[in-house]
N, C-alpha and C positions, 0 to 999 in steps of 0.2 A: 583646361580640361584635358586628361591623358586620353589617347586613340581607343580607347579600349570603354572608357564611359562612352565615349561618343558612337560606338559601335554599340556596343550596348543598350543604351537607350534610345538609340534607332532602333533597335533590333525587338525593343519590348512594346515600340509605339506603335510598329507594323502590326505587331500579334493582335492587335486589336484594333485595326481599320477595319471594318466589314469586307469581308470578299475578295480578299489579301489572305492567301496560303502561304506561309514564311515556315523554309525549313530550317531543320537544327542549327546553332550556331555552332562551329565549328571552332575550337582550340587548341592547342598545343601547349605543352610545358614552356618554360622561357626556358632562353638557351643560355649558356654559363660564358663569364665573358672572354675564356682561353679561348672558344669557338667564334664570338661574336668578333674578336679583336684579328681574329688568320682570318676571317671572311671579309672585313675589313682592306687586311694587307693587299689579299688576292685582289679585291675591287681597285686598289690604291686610291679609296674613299673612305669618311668616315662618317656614318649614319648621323641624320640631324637628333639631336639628343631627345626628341620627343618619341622617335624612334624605336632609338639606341634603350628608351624608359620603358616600350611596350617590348621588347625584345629578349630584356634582361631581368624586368619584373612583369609581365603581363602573360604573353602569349607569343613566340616567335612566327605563328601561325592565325589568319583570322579570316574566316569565310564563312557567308549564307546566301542564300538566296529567296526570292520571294517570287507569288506570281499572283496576277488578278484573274479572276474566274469570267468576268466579264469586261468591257468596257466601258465600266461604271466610269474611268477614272481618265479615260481617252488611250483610243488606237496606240500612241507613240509612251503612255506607262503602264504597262501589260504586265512587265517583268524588271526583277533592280536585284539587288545586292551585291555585296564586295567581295572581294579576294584579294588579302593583304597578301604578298608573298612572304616567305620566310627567309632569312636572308640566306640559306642555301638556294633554294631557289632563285633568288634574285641574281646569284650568281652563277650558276647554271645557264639560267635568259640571258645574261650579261653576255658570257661568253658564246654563247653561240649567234648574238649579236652580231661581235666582234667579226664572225667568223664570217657571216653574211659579208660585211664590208669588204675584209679582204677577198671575199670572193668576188665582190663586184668593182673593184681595180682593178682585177684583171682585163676586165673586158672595156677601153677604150673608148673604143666607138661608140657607146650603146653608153657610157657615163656623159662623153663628152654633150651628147642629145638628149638624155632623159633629167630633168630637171628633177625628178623624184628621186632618183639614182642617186643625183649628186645630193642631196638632203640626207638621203640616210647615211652615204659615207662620211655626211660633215657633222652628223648630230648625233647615228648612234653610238659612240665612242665616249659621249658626253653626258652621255644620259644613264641613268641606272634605275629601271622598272622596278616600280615596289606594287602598285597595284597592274590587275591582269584583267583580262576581258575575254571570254570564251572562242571572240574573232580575232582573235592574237594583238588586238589595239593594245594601248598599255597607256599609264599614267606613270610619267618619271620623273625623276629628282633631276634636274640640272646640277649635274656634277660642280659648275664652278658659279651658278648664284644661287643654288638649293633653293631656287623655285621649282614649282611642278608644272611640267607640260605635257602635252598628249603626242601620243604615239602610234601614228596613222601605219597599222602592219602592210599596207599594201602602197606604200608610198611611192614605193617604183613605177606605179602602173600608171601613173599619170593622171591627169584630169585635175579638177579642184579639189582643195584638201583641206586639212586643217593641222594637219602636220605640223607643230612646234609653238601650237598659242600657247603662250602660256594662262594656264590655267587660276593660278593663286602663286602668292611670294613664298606659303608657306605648307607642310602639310596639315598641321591642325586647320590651317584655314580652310585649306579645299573640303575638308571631312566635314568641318561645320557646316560650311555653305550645302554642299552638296546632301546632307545628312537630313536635311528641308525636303527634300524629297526622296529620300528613302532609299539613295543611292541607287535612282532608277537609271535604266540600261536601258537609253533607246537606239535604233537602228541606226540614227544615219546624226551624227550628233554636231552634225556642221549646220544644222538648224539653228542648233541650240547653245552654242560657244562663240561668246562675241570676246572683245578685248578687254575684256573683267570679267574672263573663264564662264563658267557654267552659269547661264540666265536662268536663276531660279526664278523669279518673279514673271516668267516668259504665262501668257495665259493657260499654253498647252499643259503646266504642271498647277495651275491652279487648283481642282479639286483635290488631287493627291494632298499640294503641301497642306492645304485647309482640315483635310482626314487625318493629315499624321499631327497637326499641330494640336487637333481637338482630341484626337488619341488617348 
């Protein structure tokens, strides 16, 4: 199934859970593939073809969001939807990535001691963000096994993390799995990601998945 049914019928299952507000779905034209193939070069990556299929015939663009009026549905799924980036965007975040790292080589000392430090200069180089999260978190493509892992924005700052689980081998996989509930956003998502990525069957998403499957 293409990202774009799968968004989709996410996106129609919400509109009818009780007491779930889901705003517009958000699209864009696809982009033509002289643009898709220089955004490419510039990455010196080439999109997983399920991608490269929502990009060149779907929508280069894909975002909504939803929100619970109560908590009918528990504390920790309040609020969810996605934010596919486009792949200017994607490249845009790439690069200024990039820029982070070499910023943080310069300073030595402060790599040599902060374990988070040294994660983002060993992993954001490798990583290319297609999905975005409002706290600068990200869901990436592993550049050389085009799995998707998560992308802990504050990774510097030490403490527990969850910085580089990978999430799914694939991206339609993670959309499916993830698409069970609604592409919900919660706070603190080190709860909720074991070593088989995103614990949909976790109790805490139990009424939601049960509302959107009966949807």
């Amino acid at each position: 199934m293409e990202i774009l049914n799968i968004v989709k019928s996410t996106y129609e299952k919400l509109s009818k859970v009780p007491e779930i507000t889901v705003d517009e779905l958000n699209l864009a034209s696809p982009l033509g593939i002289d643009g898709l193939t220089e955004i490419e070069n510039k990455l010196d990556f080439t999109f997983p073809e399920i991608l490269r299929e929502l990009y060149l015939y779907g929508s280069q663009y894909v975002s909504f969001n939803w929100m619970a009026s109560s908590n009918t549905y528990g504390e920790d799924c309040k609020l969810g939807g996605i934010t596919i980036l486009s792949p200017e965007m994607i490249a845009d975040t790439y690069l200024e990535m990039l820029q982070m790292v070499e910023e943080a080589k310069l300073n030595n000392d402060e790599l040599e001691e902060n374990a988070g430090l040294q994660a983002l200069v060993n992993d954001w180089p490798n990583w290319i963000p297609i999905i975005r999260f409002m706290n600068g978190d990200a869901f990436c493509i592993n550049k050389n096994l085009l799995s998707v892992v998560f992308l802990e924005h504050d990774v510097m700052d030490g403490g527990s993390y969850i910085h580089g689980v990978e999430l799914d081998a694939s991206v339609d996989g993670l959309l499916l799995k993830w698409s069970q509930i609604g592409f919900v956003e919660v706070y603190d998502w080190s709860h909720y990601i074991g070593e088989n990525g995103i614990e949909v069957e976790n109790s805490v998403f139990t009424k939601l998945r049960e509302a959107i499957a009966n949807a």
